[in-house]
C-alpha atoms as a printed R data frame, in Angstrom:
    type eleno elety resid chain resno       x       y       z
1   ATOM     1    CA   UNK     A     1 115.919  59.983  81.384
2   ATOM     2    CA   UNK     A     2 114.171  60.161  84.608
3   ATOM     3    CA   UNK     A     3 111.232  62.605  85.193
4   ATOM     4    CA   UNK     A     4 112.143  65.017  87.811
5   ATOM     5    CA   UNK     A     5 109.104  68.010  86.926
6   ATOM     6    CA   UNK     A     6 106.132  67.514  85.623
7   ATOM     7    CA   UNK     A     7 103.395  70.572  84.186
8   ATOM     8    CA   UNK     A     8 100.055  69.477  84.528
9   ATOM     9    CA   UNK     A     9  97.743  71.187  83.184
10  ATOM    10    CA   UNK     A    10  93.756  70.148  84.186
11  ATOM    11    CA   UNK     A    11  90.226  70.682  82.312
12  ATOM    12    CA   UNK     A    12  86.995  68.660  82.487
13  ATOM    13    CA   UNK     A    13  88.106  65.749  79.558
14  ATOM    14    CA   UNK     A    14  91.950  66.633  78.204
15  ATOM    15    CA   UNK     A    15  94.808  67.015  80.436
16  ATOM    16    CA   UNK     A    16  98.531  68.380  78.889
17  ATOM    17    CA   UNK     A    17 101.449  66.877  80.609
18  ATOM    18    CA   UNK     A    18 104.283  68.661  80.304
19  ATOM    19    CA   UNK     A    19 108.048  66.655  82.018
20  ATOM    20    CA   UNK     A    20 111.288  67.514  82.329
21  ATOM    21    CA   UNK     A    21 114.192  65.885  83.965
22  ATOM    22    CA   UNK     A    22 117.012  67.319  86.559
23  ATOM    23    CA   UNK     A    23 119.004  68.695  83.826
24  ATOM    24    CA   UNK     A    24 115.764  70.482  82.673
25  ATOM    25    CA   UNK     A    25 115.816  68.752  79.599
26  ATOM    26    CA   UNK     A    26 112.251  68.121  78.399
27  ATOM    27    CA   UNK     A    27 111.413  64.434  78.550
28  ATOM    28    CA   UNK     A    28 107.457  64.000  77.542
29  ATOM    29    CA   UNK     A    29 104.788  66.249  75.916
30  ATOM    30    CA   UNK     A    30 101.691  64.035  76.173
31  ATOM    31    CA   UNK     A    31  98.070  64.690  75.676
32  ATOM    32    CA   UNK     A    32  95.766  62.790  77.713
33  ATOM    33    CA   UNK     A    33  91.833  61.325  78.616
34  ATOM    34    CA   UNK     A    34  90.693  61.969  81.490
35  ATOM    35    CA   UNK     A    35  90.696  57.963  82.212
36  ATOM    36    CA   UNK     A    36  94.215  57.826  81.260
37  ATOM    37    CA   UNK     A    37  95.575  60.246  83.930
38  ATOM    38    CA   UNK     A    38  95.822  57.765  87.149
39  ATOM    39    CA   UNK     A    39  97.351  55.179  84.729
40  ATOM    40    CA   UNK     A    40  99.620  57.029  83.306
41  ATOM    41    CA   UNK     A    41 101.309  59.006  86.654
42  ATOM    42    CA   UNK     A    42 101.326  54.874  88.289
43  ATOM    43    CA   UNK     A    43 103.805  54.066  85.658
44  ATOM    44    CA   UNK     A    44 105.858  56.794  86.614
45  ATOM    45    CA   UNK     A    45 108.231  57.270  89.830
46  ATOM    46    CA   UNK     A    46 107.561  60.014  92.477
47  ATOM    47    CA   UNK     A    47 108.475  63.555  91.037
48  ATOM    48    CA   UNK     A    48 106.663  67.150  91.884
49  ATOM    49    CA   UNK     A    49 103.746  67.866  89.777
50  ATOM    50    CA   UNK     A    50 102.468  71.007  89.616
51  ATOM    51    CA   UNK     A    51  99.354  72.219  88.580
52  ATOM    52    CA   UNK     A    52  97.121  75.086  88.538
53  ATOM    53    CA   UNK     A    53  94.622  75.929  91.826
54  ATOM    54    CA   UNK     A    54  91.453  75.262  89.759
55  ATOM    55    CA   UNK     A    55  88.341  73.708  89.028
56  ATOM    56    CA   UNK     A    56  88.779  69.975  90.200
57  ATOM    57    CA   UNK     A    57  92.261  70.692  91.382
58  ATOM    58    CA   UNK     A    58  92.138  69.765  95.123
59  ATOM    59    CA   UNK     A    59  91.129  66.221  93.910
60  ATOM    60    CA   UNK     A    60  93.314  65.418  91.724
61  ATOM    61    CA   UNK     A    61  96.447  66.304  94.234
62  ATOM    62    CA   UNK     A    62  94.624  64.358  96.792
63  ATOM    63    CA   UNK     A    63  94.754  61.138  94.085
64  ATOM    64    CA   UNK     A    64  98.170  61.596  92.817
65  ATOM    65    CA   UNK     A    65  99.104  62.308  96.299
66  ATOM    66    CA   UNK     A    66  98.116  58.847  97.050
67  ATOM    67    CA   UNK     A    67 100.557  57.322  94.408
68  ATOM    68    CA   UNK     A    68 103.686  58.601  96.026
69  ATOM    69    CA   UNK     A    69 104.191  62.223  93.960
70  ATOM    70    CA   UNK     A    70 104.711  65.833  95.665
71  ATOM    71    CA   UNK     A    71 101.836  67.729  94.559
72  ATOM    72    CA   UNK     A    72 102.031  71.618  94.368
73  ATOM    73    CA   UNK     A    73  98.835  73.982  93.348
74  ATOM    74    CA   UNK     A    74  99.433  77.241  92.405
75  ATOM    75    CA   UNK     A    75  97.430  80.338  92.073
76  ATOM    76    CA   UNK     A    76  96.297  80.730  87.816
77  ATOM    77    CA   UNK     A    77  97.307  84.647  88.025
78  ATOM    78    CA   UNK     A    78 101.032  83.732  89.271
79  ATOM    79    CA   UNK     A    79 101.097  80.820  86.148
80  ATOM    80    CA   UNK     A    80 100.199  83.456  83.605
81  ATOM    81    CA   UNK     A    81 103.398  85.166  83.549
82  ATOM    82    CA   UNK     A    82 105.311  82.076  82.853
83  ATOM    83    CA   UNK     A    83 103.451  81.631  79.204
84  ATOM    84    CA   UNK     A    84 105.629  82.079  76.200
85  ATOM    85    CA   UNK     A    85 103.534  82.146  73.236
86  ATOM    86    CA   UNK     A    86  99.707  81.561  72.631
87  ATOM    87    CA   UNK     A    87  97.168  80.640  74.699
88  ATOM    88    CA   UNK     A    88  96.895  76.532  74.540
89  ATOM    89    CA   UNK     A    89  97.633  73.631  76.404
90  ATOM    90    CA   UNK     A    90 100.795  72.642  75.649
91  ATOM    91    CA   UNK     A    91 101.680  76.559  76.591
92  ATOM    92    CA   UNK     A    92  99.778  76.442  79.581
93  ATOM    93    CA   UNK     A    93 101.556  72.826  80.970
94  ATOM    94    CA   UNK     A    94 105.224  74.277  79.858
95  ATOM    95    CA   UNK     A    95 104.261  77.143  81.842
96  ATOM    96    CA   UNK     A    96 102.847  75.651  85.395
97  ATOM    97    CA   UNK     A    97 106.635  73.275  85.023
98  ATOM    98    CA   UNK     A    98 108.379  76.184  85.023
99  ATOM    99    CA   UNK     A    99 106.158  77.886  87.744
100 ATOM   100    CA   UNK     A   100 106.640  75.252  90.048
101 ATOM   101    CA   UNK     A   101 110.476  75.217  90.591
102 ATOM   102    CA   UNK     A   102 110.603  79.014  91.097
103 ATOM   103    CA   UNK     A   103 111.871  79.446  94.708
104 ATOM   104    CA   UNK     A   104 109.660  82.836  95.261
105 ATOM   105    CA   UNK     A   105 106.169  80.857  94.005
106 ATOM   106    CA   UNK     A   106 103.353  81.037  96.352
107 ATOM   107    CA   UNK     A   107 101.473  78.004  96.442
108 ATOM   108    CA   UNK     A   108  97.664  76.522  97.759
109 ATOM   109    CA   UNK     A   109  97.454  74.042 100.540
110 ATOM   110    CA   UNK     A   110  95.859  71.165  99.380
111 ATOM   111    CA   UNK     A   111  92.039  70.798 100.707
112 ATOM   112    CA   UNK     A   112  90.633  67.453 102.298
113 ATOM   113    CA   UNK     A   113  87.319  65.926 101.346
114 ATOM   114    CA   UNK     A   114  85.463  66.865 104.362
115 ATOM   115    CA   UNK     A   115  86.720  70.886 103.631
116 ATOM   116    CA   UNK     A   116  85.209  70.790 100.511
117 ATOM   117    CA   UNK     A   117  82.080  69.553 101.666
118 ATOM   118    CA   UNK     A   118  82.387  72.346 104.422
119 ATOM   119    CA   UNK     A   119  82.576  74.837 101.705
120 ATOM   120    CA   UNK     A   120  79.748  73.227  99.544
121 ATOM   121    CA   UNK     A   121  77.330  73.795 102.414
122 ATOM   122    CA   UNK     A   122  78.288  77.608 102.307
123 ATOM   123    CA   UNK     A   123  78.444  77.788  98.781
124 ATOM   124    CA   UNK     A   124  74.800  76.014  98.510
125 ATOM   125    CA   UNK     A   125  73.439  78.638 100.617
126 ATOM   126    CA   UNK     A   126  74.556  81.715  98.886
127 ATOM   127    CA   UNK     A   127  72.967  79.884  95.969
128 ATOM   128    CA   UNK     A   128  69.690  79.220  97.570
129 ATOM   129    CA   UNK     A   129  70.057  83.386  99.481
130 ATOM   130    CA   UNK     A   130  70.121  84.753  95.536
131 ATOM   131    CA   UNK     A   131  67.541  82.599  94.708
132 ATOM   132    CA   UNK     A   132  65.129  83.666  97.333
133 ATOM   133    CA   UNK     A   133  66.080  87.000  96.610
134 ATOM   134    CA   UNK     A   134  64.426  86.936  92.788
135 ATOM   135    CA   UNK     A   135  61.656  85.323  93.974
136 ATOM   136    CA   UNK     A   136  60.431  87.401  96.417
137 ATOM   137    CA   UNK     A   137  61.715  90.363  93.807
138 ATOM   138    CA   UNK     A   138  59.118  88.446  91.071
139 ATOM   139    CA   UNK     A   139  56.488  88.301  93.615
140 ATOM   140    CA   UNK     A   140  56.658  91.891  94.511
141 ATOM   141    CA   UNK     A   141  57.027  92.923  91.347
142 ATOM   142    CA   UNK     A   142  53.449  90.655  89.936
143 ATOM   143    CA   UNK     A   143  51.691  91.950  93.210
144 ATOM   144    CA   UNK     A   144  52.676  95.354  92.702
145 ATOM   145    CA   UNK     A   145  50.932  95.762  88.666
146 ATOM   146    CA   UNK     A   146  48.169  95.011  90.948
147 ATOM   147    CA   UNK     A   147  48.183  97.744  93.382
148 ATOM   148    CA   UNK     A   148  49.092  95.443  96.092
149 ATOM   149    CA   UNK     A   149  52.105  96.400  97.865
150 ATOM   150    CA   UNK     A   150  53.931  96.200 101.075
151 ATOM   151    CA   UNK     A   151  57.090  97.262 103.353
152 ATOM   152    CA   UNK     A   152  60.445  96.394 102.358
153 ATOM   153    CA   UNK     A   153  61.583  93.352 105.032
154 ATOM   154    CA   UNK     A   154  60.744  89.988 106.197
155 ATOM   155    CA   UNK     A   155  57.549  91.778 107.784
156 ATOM   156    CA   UNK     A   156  56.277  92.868 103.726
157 ATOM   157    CA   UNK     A   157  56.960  89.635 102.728
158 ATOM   158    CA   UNK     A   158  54.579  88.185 104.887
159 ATOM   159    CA   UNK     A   159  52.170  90.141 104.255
160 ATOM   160    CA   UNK     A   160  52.156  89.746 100.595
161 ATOM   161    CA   UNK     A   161  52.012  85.514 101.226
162 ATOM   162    CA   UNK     A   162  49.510  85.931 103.534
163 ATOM   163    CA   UNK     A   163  47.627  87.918 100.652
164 ATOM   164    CA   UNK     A   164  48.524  85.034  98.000
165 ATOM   165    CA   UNK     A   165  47.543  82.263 100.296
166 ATOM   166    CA   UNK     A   166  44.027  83.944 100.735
167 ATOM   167    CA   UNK     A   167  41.179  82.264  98.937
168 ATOM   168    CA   UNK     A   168  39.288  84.597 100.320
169 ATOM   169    CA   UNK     A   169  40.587  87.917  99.045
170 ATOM   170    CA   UNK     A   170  39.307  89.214  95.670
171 ATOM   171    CA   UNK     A   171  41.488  91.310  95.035
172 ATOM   172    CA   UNK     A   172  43.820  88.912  92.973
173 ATOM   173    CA   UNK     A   173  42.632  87.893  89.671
174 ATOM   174    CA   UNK     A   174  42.344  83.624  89.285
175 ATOM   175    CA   UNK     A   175  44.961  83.459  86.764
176 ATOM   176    CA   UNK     A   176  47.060  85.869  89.173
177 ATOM   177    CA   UNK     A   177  46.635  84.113  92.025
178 ATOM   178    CA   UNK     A   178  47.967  80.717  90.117
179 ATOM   179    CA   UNK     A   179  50.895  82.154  89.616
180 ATOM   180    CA   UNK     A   180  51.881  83.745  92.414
181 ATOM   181    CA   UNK     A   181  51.252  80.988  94.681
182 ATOM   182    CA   UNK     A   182  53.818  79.142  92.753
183 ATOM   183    CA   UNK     A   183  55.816  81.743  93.742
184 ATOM   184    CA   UNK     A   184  54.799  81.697  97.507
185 ATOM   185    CA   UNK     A   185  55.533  78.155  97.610
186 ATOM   186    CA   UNK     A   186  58.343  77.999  95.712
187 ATOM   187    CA   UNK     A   187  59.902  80.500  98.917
188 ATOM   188    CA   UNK     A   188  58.734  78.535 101.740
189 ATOM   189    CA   UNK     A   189  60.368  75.426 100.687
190 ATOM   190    CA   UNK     A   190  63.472  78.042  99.980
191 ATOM   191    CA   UNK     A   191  63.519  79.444 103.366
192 ATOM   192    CA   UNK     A   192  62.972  75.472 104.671
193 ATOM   193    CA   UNK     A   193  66.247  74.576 103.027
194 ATOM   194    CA   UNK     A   194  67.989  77.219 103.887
195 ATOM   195    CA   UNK     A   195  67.520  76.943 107.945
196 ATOM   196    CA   UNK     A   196  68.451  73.223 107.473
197 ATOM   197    CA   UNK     A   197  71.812  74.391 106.049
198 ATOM   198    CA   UNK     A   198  72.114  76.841 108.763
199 ATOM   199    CA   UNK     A   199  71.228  74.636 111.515
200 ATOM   200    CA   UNK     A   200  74.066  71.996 110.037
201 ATOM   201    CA   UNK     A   201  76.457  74.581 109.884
202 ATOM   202    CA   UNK     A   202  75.647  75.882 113.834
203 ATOM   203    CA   UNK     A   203  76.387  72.355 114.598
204 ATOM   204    CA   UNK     A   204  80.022  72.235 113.006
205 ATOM   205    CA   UNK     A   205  80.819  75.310 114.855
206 ATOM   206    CA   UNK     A   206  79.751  73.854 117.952
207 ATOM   207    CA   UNK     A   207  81.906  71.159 117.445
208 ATOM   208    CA   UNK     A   208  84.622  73.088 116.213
209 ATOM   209    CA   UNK     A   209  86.795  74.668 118.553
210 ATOM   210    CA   UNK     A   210  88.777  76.295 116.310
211 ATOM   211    CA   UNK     A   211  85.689  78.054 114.236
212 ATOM   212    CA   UNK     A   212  84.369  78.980 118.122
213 ATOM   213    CA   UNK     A   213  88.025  80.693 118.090
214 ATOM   214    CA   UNK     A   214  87.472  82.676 115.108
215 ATOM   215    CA   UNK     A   215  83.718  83.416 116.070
216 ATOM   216    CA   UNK     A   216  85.083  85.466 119.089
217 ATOM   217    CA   UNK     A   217  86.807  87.758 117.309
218 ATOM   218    CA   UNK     A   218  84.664  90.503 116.920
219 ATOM   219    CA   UNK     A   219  82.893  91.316 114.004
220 ATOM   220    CA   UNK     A   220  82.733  87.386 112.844
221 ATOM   221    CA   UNK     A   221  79.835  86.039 113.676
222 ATOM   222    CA   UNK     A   222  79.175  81.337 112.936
223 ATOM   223    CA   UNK     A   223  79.199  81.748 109.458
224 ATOM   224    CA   UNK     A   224  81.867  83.906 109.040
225 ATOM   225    CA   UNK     A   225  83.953  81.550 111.600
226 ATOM   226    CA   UNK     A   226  82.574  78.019 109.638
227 ATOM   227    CA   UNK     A   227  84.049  79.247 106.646
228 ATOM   228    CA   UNK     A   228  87.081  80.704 107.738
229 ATOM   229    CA   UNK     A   229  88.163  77.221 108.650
230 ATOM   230    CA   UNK     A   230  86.804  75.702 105.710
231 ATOM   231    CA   UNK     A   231  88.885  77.804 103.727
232 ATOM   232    CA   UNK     A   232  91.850  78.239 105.297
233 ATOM   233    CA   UNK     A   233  94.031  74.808 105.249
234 ATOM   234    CA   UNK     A   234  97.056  75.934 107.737
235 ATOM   235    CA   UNK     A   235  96.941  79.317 109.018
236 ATOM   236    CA   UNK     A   236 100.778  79.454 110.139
237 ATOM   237    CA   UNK     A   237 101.104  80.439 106.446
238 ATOM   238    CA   UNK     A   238 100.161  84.263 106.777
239 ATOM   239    CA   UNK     A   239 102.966  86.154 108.616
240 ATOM   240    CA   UNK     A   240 100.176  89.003 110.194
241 ATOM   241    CA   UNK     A   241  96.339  89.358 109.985
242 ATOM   242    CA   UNK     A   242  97.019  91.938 107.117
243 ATOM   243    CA   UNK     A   243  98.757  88.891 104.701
244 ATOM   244    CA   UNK     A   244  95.251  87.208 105.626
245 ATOM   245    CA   UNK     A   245  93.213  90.053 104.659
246 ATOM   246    CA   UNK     A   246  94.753  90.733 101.195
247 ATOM   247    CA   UNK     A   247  94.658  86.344 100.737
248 ATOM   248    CA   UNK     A   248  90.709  86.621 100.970
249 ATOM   249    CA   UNK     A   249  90.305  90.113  99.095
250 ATOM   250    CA   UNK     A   250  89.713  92.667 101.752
251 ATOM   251    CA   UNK     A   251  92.349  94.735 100.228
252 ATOM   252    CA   UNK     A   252  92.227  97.189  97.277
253 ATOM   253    CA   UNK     A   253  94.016  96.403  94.282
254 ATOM   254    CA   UNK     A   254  97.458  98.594  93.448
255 ATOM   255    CA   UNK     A   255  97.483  99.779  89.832
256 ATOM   256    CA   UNK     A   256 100.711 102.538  91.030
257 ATOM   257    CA   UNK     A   257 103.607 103.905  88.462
258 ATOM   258    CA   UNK     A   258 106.220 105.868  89.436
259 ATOM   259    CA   UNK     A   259 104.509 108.989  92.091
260 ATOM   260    CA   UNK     A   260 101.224 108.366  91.054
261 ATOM   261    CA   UNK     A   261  99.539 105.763  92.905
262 ATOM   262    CA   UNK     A   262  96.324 104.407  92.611
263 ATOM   263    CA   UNK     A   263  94.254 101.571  94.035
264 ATOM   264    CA   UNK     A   264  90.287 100.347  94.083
265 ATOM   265    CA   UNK     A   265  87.985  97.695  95.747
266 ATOM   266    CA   UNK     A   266  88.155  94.968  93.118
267 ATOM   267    CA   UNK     A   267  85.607  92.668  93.685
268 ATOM   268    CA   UNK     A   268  86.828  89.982  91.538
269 ATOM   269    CA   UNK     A   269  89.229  89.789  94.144
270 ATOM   270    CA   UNK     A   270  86.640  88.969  96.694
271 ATOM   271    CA   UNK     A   271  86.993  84.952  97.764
272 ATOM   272    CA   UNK     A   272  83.994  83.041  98.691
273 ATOM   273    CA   UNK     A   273  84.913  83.781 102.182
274 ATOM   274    CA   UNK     A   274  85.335  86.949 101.734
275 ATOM   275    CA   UNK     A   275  81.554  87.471 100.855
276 ATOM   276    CA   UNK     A   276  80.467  85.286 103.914
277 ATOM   277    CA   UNK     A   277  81.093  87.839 106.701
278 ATOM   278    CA   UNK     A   278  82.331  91.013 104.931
279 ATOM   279    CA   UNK     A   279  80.633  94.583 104.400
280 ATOM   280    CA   UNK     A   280  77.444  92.053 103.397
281 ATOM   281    CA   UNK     A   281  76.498  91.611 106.707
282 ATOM   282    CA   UNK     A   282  76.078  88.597 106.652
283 ATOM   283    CA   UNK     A   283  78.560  87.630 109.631
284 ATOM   284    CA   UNK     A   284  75.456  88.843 111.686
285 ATOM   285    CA   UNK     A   285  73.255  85.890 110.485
286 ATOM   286    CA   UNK     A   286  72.729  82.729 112.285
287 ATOM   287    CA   UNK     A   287  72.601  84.706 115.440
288 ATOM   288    CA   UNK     A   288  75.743  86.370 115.632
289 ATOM   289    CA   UNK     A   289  75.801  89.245 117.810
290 ATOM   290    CA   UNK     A   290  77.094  92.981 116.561
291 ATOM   291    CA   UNK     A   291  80.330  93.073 118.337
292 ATOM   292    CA   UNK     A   292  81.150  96.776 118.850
293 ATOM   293    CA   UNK     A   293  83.031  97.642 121.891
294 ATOM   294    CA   UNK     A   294  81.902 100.062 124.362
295 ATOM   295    CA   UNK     A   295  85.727 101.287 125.505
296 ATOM   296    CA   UNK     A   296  86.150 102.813 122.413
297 ATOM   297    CA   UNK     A   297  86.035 106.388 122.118
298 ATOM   298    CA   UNK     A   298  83.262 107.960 120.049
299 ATOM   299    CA   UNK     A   299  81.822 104.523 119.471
300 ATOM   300    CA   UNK     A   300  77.883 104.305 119.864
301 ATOM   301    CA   UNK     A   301  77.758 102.286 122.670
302 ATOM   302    CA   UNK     A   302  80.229 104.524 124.734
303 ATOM   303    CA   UNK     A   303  77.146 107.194 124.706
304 ATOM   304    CA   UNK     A   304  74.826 105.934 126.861
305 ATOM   305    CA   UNK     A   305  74.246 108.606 129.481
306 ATOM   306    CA   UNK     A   306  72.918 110.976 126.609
307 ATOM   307    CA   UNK     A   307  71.416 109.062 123.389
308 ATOM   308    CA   UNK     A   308  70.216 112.928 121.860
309 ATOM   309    CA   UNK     A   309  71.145 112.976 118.429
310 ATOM   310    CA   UNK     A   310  73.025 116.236 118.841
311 ATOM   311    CA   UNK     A   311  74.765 115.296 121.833
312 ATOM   312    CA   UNK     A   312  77.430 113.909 119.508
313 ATOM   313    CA   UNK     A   313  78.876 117.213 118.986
314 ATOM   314    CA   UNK     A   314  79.545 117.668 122.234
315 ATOM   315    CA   UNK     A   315  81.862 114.948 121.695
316 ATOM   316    CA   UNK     A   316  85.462 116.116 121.995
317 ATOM   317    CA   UNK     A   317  86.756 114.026 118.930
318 ATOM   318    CA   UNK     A   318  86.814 115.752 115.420
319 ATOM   319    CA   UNK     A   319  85.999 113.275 112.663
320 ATOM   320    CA   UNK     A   320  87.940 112.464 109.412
321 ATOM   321    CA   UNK     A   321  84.750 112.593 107.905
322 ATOM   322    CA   UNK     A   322  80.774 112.497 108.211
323 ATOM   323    CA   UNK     A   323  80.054 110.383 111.132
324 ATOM   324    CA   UNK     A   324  78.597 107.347 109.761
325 ATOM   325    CA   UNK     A   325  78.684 103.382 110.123
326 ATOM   326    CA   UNK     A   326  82.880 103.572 110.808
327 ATOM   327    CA   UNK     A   327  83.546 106.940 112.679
328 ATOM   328    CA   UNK     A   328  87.696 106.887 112.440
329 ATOM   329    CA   UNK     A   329  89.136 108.973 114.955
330 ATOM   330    CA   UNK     A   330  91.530 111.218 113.799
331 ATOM   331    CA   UNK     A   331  92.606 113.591 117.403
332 ATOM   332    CA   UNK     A   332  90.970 115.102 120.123
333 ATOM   333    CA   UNK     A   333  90.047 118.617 120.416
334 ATOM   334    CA   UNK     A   334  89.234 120.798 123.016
335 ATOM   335    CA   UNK     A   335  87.117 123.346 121.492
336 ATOM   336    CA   UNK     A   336  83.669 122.634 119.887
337 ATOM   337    CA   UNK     A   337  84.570 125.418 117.001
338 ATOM   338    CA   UNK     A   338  87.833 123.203 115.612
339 ATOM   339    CA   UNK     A   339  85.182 120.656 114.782
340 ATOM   340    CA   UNK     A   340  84.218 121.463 111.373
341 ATOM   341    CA   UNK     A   341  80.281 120.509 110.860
342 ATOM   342    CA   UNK     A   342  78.260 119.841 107.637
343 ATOM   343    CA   UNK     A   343  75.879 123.365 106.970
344 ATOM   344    CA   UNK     A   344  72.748 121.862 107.900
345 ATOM   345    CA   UNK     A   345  74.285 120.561 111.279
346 ATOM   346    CA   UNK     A   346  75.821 123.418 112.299
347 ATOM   347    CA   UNK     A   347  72.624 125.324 111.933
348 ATOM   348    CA   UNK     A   348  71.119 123.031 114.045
349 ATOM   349    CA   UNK     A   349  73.120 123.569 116.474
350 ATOM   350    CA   UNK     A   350  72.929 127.163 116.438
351 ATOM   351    CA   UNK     A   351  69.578 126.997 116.874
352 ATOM   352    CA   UNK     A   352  70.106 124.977 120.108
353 ATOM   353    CA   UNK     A   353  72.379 127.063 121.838
């Protein structure tokens, strides 16, 4: 019988092909080398493969694309039901065949070469960002059993190289200062790297006029924008910007029964995108500027004509909570004594009046 279906599941050395035919009928259970994969799907007609949307997955839809089959990747979690028994491969490939047919099954857009690389370059910096991180943590930390500290920021950090680089100063042992000038060199050529990356990635968005699209959105800022794009295959996909939002992990996770409902910030749920311009912060980086629009009532910038740090209470807006990054707005008011004030505030302003 012909193949109609075929379960494919990947790993670095041994794949598990699982095929059925249109009456759903299995046809093959083969085990397979890595170098016997392309071989063995040329000797076969087109059918759908599916297969799960991991590790090395995007390039080998892009190969057996190339032979004339419909390739579908699907998310691991939404394969998992679909397992009968035990956890193995033949499981796992009888699983992803059944997977694919479903009707309701969401599936992963298949990502080119040059998205991939896109992605690399953002994934390589992150790398090289925690890597920075330790070693100006190690550095601080040597100095410090020392006695030689400084302020947290770029600013400390300069000061402490500046200290290491310094024949001159006595105050570091020999043996100290052999180490730490490792160190010290070790995070120049870190921070070298790391501006290459970022001035490669400025020019993609230049050229991109979709990422320039996404960078004027506010709160996005060029690497936020860069990897939006990189990421995202075909945007018609999500109905709304919330569908987009719970696809990268912005959402909390449901764990609800019956009238009790529950939900938390899961950040296994976070994407790589997610982390690129999220709560981090790091949307602001390569020079993107803090978007925060001046129309909007009880927003910072709206209270210019008095920047006194009571003057907020004057505000006629009563807040949801203590005024902090994200004020919410909840109603106006239009007396001062509906807005209900921490202790230590309202004393304050007691003492002003």
């Amino acid at each position: 019988m012909q193949i109609s279906t075929i379960g494919l599941d990947i790993a670095k050395n041994v794949f598990q092909v699982h095929g059925i035919d249109a009456a759903e009928k299995v046809v093959v259970r083969k085990r397979l080398r890595r170098r016997q994969v392309l071989e063995f799907f040329k000797a076969l007609p087109p059918c759908l493969i599916g297969m799960e949307a991991c590790a090395t997955a995007h390039y080998w839809a892009r190969e057996l694309t190339k032979l004339g089959h419909r390739l579908r990747l699907m998310p691991a979690k939404d394969v998992k039901a679909y397992v009968k028994r035990n956890k193995n491969d033949a499981a796992d490939a009888e699983a992803i065949c059944e997977a694919v047919r479903r009707p309701t099954m969401r599936f992963v857009r298949i990502k080119s070469a040059e998205q991939q690389g896109q992605l690399m370059q953002h994934r390589t910096r992150d790398v090289l960002i925690r890597q920075r991180t330790q070693i100006i943590n190690a550095l601080r930390a040597h100095l410090a059993e020392l006695g030689l500290v400084a302020a947290q920021g770029n600013a400390g950090v300069n000061e402490l190289r500046a200290i290491v680089t310094d024949e001159q100063n006595t105050r570091l042992p020999i043996d100290a200062r052999a180490s730490v000038i490792v160190l010290a060199a070790q995070l120049e050529a870190l921070e070298s790297v790391i501006g290459a990356i970022e001035k490669r990635i400025k020019m993609q968005h230049r050229s991109s006029e979709a990422s320039q699209r996404v960078e004027a959105i506010p709160g996005i800022g060029v690497i936020g924008a860069t990897a939006i794009v990189a990421t995202v295959t075909d945007p018609t996909i999500f109905r709304s910007g919330r569908d987009f939002a719970a696809w990268i992990g912005l959402v909390p996770r449901q764990d609800s029964t019956g009238a009790s409902r529950s939900s938390d910030r899961s950040p296994s749920r976070e994407t790589a995108t997610c982390g690129a311009f999220s709560s981090s912060g790091r949307s602001l980086c390569c020079g993107a500027p803090r978007r925060i629009p001046g129309s909007i009532p009880g927003s910072r910038n709206s209270w210019r004509g008095d920047p006194s740090r009571s003057w907020r209470w004057r505000s006629p807006t009563r807040w949801r909570a203590w005024p902090g990054r994200c004020w919410p707005m909840v109603a106006p008011i239009g007396r001062l004594s509906l807005l209900k004030l921490p202790k230590g505030a309202r004393r304050g302003r007691e003492e002003e009046m």
